[in-house]
C-alpha positions as CSV (number, residue, x, y, z in Angstrom):
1,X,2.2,-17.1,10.9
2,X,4.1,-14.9,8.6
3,X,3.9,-11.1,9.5
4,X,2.1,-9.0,6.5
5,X,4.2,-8.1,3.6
6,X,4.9,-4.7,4.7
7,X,8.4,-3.0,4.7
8,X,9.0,1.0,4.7
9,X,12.1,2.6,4.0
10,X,13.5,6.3,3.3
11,X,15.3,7.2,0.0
12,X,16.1,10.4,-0.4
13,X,14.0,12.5,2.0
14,X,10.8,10.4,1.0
15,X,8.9,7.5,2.5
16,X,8.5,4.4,0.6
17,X,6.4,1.7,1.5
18,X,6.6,-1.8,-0.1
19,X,3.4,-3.6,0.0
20,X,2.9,-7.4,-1.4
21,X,6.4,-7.2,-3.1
22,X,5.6,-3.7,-4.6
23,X,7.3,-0.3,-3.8
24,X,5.0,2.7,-3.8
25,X,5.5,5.9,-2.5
26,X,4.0,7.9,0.4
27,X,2.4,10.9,-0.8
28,X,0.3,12.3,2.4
29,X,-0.9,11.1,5.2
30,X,-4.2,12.3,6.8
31,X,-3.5,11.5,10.5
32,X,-7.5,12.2,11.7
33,X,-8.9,9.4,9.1
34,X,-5.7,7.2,8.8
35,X,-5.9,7.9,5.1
36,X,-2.7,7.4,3.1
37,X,-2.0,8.1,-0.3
38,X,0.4,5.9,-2.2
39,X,1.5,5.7,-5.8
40,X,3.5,2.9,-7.4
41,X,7.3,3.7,-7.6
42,X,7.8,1.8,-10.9
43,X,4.6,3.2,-12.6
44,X,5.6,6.6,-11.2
45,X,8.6,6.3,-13.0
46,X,7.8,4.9,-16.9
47,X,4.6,2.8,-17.9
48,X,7.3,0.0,-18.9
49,X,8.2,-2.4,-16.2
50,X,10.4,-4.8,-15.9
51,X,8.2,-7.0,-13.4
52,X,4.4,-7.2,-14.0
53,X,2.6,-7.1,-10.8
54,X,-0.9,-6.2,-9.7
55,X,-1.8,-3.5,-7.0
56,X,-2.7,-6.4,-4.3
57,X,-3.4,-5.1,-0.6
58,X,-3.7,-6.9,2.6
59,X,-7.4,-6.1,3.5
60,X,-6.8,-6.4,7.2
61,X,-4.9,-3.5,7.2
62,X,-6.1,-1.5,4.3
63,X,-8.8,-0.6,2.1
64,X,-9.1,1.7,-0.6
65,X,-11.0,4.7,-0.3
66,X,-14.1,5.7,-2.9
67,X,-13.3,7.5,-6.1
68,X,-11.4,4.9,-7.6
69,X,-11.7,2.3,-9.9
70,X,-9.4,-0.5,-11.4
71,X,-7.1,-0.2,-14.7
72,X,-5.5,-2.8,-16.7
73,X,-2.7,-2.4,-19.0
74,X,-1.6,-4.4,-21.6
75,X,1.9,-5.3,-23.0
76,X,3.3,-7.3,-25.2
77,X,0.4,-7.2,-27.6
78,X,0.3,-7.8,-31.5
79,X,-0.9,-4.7,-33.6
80,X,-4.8,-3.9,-33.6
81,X,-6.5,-3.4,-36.8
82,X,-9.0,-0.7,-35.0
83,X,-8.2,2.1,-33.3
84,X,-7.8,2.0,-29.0
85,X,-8.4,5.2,-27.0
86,X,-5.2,5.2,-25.3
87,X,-1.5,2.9,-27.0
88,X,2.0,3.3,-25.4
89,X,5.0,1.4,-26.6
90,X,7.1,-1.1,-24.3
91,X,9.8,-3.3,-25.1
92,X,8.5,-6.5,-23.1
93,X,11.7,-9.5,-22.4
94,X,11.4,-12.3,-24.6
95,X,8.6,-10.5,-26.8
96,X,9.0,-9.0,-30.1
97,X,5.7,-7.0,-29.9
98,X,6.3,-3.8,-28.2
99,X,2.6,-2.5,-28.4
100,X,0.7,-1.3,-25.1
101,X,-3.1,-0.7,-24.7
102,X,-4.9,0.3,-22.1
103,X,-7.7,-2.7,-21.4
104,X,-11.8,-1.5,-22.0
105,X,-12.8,-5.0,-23.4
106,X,-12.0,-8.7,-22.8
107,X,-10.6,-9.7,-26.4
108,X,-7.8,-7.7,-26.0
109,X,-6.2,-9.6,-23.2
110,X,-5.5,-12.8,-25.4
111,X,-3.6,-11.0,-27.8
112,X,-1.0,-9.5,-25.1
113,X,1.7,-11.0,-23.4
114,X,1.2,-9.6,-19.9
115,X,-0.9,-7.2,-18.0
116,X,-0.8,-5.0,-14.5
117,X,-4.1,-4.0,-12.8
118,X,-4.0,-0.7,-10.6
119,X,-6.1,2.1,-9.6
120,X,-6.7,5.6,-10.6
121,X,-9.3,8.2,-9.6
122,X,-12.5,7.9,-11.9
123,X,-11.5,11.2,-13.3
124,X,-8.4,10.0,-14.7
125,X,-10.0,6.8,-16.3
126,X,-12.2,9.4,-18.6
127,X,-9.1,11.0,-19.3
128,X,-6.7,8.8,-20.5
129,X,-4.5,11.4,-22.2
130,X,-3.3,12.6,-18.6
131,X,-2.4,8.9,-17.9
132,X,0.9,9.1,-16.7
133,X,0.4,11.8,-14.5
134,X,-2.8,10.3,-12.7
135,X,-0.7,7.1,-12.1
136,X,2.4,9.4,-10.7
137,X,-0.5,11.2,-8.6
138,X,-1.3,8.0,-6.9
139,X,-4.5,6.6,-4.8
140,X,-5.8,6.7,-1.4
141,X,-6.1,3.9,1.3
142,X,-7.3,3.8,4.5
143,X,-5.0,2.1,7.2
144,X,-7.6,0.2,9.5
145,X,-5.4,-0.4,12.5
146,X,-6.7,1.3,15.2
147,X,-9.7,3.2,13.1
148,X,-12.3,2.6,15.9
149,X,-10.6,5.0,18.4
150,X,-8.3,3.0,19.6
151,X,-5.2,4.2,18.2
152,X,-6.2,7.9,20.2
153,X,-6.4,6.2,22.9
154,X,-3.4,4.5,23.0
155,X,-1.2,7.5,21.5
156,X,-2.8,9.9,24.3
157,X,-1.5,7.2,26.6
158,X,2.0,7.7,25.1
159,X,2.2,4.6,22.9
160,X,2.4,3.7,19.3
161,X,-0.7,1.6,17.3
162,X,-0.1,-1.5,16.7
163,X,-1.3,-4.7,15.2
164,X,-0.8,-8.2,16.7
165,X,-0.3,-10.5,13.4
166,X,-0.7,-14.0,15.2
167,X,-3.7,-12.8,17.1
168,X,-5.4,-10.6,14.5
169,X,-6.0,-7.7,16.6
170,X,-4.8,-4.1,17.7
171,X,-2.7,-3.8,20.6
172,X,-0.8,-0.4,21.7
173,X,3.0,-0.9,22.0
174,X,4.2,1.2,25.2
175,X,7.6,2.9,25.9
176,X,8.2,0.4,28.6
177,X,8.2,-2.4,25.6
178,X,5.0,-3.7,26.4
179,X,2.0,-4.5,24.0
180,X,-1.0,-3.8,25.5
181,X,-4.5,-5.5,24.0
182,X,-7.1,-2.6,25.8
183,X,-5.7,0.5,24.1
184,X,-4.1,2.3,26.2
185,X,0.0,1.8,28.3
186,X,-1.4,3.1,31.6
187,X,-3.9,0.4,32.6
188,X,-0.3,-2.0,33.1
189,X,-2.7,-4.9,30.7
190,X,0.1,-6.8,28.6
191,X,-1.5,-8.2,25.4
192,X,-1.4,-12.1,25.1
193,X,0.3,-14.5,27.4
194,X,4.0,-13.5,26.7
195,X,6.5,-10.8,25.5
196,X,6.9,-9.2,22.1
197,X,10.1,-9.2,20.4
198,X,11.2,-7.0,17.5
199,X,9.9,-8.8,14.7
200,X,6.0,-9.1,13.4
201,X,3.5,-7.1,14.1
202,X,2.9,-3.8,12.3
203,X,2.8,-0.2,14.0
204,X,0.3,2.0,12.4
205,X,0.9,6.2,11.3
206,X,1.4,7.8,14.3
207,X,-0.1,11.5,14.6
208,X,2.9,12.5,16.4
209,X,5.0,11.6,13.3
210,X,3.5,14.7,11.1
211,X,3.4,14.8,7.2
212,X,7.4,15.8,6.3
213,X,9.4,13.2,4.3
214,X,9.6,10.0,5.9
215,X,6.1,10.4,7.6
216,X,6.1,7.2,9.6
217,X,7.8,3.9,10.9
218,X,6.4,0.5,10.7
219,X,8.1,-1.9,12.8
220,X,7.3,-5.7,13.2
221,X,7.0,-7.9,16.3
222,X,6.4,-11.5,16.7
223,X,4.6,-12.8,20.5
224,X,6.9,-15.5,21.9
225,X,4.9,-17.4,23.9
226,X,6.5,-19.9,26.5
């Protein structure tokens, strides 16, 4: 099974976190309800983009927290004969049509050449002048590895969270190198019938890792059963 498409990464004295082939950037980290909050890199940078992709998570590991609701912007499109509440202007490859709108109903997205869905807080969608600065403020997600009190446990016991990819289920990764399946390193219970190596399953915020730049590591191990 292929591990989740997670990577993180440190540029500059901040965290990054690629998610589904996306790059957003870790904003905070609440380490008592596993809430992160993310924005997207590229949207953070310019409304026009080079690649049009969709804010897709995995929802085994995350899911977004209330106060939130979905956005769709439009690019690429020909020129409106009524006025829109909210137009940008993008040069799109391979398109003449550099207008942008921002999507309230469903005739506009067969005029357009290509779209990108993500969210912003529902105060931002009834202010669309403040647009780009609600999209460079960013969202927050809840990182469910762990969220049942099992991550405490195992981090009292002096491990790191983790999540087992091929068997779907948490398991606390121990300074000795073992993966435990019950919580916690000192009950000596290795998770699964074999060893982990370094490869593919993910390690979830640790509350020992505080909230500077560069917040917290995921790394990825794969069970090799023999």
């Amino acid at each position: 099974m292929r591990p989740p498409r997670l990577k993180l990464g440190c540029e500059n004295g901040a965290t990054t976190i690629q998610i589904n082939n996306v790059k957003y950037r870790v904003l905070d980290l609440n380490q008592g309800t596993q809430i992160l909050k993310i924005a997207r890199d590229d949207l953070s940078r310019s409304l026009c983009l080079q690649e049009f992709r969709n804010t897709t998570l995995d929802p085994a590991l995350f899911e977004y927290a209330s106060g939130y609701v979905n956005l769709t912007l439009l690019y690429g499109c020909r020129a409106l004969d009524f006025p829109v509440p909210y137009q940008f202007d993008c040069p799109v490859k391979g398109v003449s049509e550099r207008n942008g709108y921002v999507q309230f109903a469903a005739e506009l997205s067969g005029v357009c050449h290509a779209s990108v869905v993500f969210p912003v807080s529902y105060t931002s969608f009834l202010d669309l002048k403040g647009l780009a600065e609600a999209v460079g403020q960013g969202f927050d997600v809840r990182f469910k590895v762990g969220s049942d009190g099992a991550c405490s446990e195992c981090e009292s016991s002096g491990g790191r969270c983790g999540y087992d990819v091929a068997g779907k289920e948490f398991v606390c990764f121990c300074p000795d190198g073992l993966a435990k399946a019950n919580k916690t390193c000192a009950s000596g219970v290795v998770a699964g019938a074999g060893s982990y190596s370094p490869r593919a399953s993910a390690v979830a915020p640790s509350a020992s890792s505080g909230t500077q730049p560069c917040l917290f590591l995921i790394h990825f191990h794969e069970r090799n059963l023999e």
